[in-house]
Backbone as a ProteinNet text record, in pm:
[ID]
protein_1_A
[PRIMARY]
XXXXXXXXXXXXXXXXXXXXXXXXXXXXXXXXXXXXXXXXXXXXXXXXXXXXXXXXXXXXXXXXXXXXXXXXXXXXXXXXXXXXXXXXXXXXXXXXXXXXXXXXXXXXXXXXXXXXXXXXXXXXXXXXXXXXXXXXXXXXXXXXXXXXXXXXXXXXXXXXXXXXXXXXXXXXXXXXXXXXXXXXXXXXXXXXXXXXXXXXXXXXXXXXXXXXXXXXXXXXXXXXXXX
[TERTIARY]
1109.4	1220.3	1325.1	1283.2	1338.1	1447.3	1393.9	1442.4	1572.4	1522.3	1616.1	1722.4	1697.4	1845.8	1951.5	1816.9	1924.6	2041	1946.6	2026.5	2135.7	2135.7	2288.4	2344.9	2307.7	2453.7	2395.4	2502.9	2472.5	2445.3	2477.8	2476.6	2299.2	2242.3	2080	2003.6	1985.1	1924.9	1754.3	1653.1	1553.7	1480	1365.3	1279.7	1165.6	1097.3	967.7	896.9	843.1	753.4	615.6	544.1	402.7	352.9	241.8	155.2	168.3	149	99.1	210.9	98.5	216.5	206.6	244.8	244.5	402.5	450.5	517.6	650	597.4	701.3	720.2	673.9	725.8	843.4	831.8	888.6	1041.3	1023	1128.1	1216.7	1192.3	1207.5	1277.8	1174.2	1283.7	1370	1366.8	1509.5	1605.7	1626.4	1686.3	1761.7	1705.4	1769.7	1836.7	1828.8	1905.9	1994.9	2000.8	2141.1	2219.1	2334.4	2471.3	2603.2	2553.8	2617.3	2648.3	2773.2	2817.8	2727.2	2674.5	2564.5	2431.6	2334.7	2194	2113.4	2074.1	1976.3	1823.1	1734.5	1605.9	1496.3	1418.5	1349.1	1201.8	1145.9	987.7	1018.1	957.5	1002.1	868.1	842.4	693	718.9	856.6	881	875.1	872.5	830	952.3	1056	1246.1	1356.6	1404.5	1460.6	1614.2	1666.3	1779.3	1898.8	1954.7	2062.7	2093.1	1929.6	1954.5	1978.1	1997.3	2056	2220.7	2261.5	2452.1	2421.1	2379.3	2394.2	2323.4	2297.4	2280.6	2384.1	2477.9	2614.2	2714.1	2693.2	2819.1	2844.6	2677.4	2669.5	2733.3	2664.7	2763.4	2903.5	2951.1	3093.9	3160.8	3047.5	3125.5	3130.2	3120.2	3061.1	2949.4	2814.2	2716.5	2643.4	2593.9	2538.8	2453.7	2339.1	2220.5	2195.3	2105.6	2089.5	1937.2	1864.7	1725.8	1714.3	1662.2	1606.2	1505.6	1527.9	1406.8	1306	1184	1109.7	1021	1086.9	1047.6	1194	1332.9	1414.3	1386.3	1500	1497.8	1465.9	1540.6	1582.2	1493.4	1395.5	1324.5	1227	1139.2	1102.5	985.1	820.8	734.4	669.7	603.2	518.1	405	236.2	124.6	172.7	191.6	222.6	83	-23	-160	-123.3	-199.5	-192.4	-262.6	-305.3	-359	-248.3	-168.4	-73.2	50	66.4	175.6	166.3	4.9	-31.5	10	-46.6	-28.4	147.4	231.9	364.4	411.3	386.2	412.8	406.1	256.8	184.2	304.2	332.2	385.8	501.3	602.4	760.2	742.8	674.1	649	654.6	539.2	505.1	640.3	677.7	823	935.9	956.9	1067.9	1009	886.6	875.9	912.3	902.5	888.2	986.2	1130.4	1212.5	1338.7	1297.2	1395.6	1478.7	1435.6	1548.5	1519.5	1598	1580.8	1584.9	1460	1482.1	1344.2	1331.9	1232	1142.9	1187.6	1116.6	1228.6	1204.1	1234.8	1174.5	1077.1	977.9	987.8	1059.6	1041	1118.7	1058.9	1131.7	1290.5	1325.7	1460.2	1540.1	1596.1	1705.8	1834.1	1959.1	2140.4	2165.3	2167.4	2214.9	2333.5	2399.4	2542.1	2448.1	2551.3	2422.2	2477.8	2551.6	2562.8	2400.9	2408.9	2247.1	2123.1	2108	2027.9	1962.4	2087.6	2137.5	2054.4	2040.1	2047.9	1908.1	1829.6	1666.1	1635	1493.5	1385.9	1211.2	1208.1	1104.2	995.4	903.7	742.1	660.4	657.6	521.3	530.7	399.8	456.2	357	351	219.4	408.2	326.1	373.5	465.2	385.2	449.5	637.5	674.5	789	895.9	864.9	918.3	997.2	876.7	935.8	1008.5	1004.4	1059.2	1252.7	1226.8	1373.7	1437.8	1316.1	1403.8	1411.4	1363.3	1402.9	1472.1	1437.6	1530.6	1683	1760.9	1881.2	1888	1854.3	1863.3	1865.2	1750.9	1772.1	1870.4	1925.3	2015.2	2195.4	2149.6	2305.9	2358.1	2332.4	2374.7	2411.8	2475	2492.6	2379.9	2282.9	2178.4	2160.5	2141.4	2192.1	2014.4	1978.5	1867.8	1955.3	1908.3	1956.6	1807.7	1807.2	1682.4	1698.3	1544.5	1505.1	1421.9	1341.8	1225.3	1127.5	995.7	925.7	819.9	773.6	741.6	602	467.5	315.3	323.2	301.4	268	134.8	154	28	-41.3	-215.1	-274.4	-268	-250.9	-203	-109.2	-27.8	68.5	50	-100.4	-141.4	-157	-204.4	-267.4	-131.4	-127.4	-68.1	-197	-140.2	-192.3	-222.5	-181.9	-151.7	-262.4	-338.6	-476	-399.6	-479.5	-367.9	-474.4	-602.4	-669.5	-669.8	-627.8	-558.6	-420.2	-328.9	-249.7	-163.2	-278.4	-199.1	-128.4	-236.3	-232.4	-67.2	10.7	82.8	161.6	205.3	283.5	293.9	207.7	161.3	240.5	185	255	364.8	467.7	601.1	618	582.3	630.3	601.1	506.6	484.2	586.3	574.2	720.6	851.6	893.1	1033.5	984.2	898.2	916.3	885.4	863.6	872.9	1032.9	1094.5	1228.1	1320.6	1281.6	1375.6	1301.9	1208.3	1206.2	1145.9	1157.1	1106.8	1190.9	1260.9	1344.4	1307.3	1152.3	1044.2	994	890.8	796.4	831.1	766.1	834.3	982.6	1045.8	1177.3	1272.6	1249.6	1298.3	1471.8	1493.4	1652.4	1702.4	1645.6	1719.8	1787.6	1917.3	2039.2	1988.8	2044.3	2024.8	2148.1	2175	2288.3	2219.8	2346	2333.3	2316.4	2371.2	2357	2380.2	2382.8	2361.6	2197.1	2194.1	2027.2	1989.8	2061	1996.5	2040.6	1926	1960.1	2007.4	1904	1878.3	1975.1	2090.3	2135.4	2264.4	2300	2343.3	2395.1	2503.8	2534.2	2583.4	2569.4	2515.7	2652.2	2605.1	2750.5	2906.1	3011.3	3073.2	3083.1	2997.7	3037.9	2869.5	2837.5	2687.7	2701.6	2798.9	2847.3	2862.2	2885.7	2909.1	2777.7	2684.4	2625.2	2495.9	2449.8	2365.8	2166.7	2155.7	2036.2	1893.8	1841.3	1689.7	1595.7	1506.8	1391.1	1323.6	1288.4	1214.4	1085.2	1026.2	912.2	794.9	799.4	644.5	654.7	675.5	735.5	574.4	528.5	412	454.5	559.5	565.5	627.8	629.7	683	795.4
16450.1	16514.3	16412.3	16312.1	16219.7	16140.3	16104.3	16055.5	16146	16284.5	16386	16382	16374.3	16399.1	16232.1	16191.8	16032.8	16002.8	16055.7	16127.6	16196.1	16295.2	16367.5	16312.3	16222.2	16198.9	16050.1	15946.2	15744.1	15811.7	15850.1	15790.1	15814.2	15862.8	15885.8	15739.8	15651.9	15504.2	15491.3	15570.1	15538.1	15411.8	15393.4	15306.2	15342.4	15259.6	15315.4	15181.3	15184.5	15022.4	15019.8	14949.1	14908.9	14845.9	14830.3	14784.7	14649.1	14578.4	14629.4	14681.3	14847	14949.1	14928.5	15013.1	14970.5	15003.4	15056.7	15166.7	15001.6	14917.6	14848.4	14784.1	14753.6	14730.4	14800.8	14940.9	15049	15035.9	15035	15003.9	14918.3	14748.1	14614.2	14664.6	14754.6	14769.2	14830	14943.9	15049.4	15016.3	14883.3	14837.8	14723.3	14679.6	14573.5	14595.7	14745.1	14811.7	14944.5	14965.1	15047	14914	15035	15045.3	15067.3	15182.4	15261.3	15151.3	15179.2	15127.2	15188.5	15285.5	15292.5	15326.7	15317.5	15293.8	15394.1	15540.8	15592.5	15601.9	15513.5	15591.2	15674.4	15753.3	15886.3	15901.8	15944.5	16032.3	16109.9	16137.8	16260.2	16371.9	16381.3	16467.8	16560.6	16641.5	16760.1	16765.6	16644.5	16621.9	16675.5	16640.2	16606.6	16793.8	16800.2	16917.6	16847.6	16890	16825.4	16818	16932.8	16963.1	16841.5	16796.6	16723.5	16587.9	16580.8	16449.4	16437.3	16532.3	16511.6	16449.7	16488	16392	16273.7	16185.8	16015.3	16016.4	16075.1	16032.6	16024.4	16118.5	16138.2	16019.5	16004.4	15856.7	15742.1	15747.2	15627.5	15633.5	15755.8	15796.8	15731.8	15756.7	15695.5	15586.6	15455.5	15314.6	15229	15302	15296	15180.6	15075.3	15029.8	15087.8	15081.3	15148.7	15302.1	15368	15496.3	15559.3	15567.1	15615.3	15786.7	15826.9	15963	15961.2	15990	15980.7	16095.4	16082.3	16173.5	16159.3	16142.9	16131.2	16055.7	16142.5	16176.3	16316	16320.8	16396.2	16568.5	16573.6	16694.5	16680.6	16578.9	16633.6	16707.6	16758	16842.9	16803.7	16858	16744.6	16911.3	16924.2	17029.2	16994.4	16960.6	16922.7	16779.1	16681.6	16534.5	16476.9	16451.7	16355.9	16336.8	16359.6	16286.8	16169.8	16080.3	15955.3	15846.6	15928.5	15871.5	15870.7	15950	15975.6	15875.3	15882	15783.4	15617.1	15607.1	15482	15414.8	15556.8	15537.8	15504.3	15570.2	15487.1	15369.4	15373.5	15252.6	15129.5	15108.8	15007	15022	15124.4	15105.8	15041.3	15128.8	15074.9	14890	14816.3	14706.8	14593.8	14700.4	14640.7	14646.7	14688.8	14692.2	14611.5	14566.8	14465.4	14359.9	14301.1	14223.1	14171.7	14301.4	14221	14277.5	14314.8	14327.4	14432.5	14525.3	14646.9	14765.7	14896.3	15033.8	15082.3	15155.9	15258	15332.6	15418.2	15569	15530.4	15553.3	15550.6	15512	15331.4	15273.9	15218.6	15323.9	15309.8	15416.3	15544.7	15607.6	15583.9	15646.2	15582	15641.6	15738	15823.4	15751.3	15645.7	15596.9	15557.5	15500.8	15546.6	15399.1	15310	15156.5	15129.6	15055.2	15003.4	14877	14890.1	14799.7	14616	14567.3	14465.7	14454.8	14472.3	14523.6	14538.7	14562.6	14591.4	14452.3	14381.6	14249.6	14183.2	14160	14050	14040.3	14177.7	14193.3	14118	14088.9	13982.2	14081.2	14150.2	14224.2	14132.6	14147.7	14059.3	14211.2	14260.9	14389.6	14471	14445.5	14523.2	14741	14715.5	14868.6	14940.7	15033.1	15103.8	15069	14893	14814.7	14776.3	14784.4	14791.2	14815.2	15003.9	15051.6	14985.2	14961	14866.3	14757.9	14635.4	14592.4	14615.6	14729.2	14811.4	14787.6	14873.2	14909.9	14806.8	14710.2	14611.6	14525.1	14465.7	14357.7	14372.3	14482.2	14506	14514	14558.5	14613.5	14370.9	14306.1	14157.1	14135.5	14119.3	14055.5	14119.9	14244.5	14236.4	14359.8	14427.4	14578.7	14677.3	14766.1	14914.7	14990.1	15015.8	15142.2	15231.5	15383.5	15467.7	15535.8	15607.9	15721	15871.7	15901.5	16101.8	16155.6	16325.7	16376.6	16448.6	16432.4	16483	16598.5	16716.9	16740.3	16711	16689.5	16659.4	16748	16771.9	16874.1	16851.9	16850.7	16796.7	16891.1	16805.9	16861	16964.8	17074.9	17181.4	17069.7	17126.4	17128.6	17072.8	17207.9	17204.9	17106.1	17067.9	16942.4	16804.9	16790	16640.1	16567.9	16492.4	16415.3	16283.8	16240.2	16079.5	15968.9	15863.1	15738.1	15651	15699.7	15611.7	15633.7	15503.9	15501.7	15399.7	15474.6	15388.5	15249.1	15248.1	15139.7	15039.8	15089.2	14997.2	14917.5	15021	14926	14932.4	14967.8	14868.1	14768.1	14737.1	14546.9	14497.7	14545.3	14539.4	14519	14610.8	14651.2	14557.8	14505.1	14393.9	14247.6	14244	14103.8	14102.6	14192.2	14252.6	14197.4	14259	14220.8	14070.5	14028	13897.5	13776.8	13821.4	13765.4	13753.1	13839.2	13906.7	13832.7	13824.2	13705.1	13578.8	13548	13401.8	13345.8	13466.3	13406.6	13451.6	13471.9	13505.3	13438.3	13356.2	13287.6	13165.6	13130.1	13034.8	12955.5	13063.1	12993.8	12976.2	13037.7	12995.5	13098.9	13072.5	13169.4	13246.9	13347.8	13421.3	13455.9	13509.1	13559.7	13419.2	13338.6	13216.4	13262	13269.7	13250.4	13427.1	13495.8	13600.9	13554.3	13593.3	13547.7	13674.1	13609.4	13686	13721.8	13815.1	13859.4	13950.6	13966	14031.7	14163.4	14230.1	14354.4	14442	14585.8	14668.9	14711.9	14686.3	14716.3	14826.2	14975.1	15123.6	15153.4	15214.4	15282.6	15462.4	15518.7	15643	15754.3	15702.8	15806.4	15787.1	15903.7	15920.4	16059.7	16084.2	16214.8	16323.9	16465	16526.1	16536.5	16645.1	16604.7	16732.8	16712.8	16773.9	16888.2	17017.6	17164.8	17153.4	17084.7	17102.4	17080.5	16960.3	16907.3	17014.7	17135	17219.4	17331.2	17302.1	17446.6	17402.4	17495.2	17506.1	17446.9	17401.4	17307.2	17403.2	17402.3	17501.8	17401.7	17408.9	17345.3	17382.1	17226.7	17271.3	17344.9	17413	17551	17440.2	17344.8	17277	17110.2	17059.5	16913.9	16925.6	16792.6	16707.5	16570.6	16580.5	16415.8	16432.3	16273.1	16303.7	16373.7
8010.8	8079.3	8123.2	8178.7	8227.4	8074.7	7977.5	7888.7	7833.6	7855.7	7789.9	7872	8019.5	8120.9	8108.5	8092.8	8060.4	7933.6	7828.6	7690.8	7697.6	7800	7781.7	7932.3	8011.9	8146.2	8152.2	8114.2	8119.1	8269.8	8315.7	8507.7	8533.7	8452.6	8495.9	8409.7	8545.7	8414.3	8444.2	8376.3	8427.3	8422.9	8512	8494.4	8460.2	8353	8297.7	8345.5	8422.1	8508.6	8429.1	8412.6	8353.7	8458.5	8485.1	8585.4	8625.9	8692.9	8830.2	8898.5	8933.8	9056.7	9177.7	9235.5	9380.4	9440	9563.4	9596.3	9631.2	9692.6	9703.6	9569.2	9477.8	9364.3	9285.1	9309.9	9208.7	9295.6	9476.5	9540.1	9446.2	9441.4	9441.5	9269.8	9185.3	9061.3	9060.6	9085.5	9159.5	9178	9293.9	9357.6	9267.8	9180.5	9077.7	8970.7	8934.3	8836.2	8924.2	9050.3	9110.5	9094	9094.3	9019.3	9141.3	9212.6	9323.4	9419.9	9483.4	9606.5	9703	9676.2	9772.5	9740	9790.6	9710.6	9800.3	9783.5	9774.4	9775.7	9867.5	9795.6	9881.6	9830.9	9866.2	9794.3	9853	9815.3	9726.9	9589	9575.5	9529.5	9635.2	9638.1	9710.7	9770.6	9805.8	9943.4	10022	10170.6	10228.5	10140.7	10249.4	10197	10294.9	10244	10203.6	10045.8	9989.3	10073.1	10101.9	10184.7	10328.2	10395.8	10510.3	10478.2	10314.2	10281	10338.5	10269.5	10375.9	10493.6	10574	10732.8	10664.6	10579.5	10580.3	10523.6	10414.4	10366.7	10489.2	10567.9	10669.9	10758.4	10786.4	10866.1	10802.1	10694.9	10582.8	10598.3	10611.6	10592.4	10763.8	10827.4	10977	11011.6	10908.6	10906	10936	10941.3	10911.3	10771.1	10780.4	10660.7	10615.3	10688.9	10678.5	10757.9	10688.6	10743.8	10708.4	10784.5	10783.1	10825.3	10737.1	10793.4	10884.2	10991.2	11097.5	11140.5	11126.5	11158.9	11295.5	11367.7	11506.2	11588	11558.8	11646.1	11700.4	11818.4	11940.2	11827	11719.4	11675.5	11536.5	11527.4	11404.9	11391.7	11287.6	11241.2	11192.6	11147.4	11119	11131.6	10987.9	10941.6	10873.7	10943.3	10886	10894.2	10948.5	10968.8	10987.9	10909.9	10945.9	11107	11208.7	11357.5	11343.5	11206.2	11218	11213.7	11105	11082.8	11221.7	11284.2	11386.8	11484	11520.9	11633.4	11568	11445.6	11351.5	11405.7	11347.4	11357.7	11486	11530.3	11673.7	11746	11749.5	11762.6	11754.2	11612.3	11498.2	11546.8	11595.8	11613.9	11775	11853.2	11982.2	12011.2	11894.3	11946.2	11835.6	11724.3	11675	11785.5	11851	11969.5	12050.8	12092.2	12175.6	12135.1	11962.9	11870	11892.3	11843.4	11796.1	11889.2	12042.6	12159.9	12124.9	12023.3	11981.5	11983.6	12007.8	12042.6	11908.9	11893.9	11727.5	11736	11674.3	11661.1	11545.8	11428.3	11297.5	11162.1	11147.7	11062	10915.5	10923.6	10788.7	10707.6	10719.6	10655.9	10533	10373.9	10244.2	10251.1	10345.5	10324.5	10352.4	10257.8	10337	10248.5	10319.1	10270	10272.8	10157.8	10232.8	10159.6	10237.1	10120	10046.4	9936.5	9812.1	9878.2	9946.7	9998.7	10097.1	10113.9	10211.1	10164.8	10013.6	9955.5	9864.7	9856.6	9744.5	9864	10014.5	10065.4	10129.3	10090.5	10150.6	10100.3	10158.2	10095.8	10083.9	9948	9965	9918.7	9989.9	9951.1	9933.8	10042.4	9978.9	9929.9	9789	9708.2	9735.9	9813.3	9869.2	9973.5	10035.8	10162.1	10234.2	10277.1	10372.4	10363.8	10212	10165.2	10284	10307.3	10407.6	10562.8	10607.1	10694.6	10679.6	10544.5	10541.8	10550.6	10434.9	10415.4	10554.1	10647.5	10770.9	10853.6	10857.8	10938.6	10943.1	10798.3	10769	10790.8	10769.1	10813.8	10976.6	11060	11188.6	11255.3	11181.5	11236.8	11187.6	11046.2	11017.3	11090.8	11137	11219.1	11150.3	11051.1	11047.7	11087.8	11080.2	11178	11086	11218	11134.5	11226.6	11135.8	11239.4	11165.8	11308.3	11222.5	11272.8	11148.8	11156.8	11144.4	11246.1	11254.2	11090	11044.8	10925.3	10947.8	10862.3	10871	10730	10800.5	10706.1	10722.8	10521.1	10520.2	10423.8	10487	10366.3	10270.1	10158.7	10096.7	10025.1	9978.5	9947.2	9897.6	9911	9816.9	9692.2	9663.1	9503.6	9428.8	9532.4	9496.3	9480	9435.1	9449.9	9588.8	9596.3	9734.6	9713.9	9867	9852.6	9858	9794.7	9763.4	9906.8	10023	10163	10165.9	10230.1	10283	10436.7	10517.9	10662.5	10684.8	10619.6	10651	10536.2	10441.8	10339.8	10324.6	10361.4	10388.8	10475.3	10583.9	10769.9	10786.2	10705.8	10733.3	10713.1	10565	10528.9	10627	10720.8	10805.3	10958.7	10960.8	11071.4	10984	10842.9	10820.5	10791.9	10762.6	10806.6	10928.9	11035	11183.9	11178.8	11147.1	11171	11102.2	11004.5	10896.5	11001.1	11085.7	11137.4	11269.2	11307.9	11444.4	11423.9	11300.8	11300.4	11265.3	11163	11104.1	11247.9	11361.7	11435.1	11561.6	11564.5	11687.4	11601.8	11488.4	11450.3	11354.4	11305.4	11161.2	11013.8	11036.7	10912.7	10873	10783.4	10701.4	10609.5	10521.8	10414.8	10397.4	10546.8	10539.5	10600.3	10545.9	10619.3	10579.2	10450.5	10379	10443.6	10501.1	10571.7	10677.2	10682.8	10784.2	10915.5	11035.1	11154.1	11215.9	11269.2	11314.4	11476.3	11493.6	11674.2	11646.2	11576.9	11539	11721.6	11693.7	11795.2	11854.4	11953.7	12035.5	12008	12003.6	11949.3	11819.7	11796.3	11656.9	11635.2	11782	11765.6	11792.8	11847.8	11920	11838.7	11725.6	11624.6	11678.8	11677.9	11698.1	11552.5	11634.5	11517	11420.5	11307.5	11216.2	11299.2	11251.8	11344	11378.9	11257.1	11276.1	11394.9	11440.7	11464.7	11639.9	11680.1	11762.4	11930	11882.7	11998.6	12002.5	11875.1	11844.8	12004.1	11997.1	12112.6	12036.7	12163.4	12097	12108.3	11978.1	11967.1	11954	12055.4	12017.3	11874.9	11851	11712.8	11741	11627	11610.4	11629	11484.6	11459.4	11443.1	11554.3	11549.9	11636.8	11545.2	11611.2	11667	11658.8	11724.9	11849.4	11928.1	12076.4	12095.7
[MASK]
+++++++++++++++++++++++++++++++++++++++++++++++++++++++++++++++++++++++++++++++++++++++++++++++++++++++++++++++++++++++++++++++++++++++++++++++++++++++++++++++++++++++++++++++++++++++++++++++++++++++++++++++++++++++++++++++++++

């Protein structure tokens, strides 16, 4: 299918990867063959509803570098969310804001809007899960505008295949991420040594909504598991 849509529109350039896989790998190729002034990437296992992509363009549109879909802002949405995983998520943003002295919700998730200057200047090492965080962090030290917009996320059936995340497999990942990001920022060294640091802005979260939304009256969400 993929070959056929590429066949009739150049703008569809796939990648056909050979092993060794691994979720930050497929990132790391993606990322070396966009094209776009702005760079796109997403799950695509049916988790994200399409439409709540506009609010990461809009953000882009309001001078925004980076833009994360967040699933644990004030207004997101979270249907069947693992609670191993939620607590996990937390956990990890919690002791990243102690880390690295900065305000933000959920900077791991794959939904995210980057200008491709931003994309050129990451330094990805993991090649599993852990990716994620890198994405999201590495911009927010080096001095970026990153904004999160509320998403909902949505598990997938059954029937729809299982995910590959094992949280005791690759935790770890996600720890030597943080660890990487406080050495190049109180040390000057280690894996992310050649990442530049910038002052950047202290919050990320408080993104206001898009403008027809701005006056509408606020509904609590139905089935949000997170705080």
């Amino acid at each position: 299918m993929i070959r056929a849509l590429a066949a009739e529109d150049p703008r569809v350039r796939p990648v056909f990867r050979a092993p060794p896989n691994g979720v930050g790998r497929a990132i790391a190729d993606g990322y070396r063959v966009a094209t776009g002034r702005y760079v796109l990437s997403m799950d695509c296992d049916f988790q994200h509803l399409l439409p709540e992509i506009r609010d990461l363009f809009d953000a882009a549109a309001d001078g925004y570098d980076v833009v994360v879909g967040s699933r644990f802002s004030r207004h997101s949405v979270l249907l069947n969310y693992p609670f191993q995983k939620v607590i996990a998520n937390r956990g990890f943003h919690t002791i990243a804001q102690l880390v690295l002295r900065r305000r933000f919700r959920d900077l791991t998730n794959n939904l995210k809007l980057m200008r491709r200057e931003v994309v050129e200047r990451l330094i990805l090492e993991e090649p599993g899960f852990a990716v994620n965080a890198e994405t999201g962090l590495q911009p927010l030290v080096m001095g970026y505008r990153v904004a999160e917009v509320p998403i909902s996320w949505i598990n997938r059936a059954p029937d729809m295949g299982s995910s590959s995340f094992r949280l005791m497999r690759v935790g770890g990942g996600y720890w030597r991420v943080l660890r990487r990001l406080w050495q190049r920022v109180n040390l000057g060294g280690g894996a992310y040594a050649a990442l530049s640091v910038g002052r950047g802005e202290s919050t990320t979260w408080f993104r206001a909504e898009p403008p027809a939304q701005r006056n509408a009256p606020i509904v609590p969400a139905r089935a949000s598991t997170g705080p």
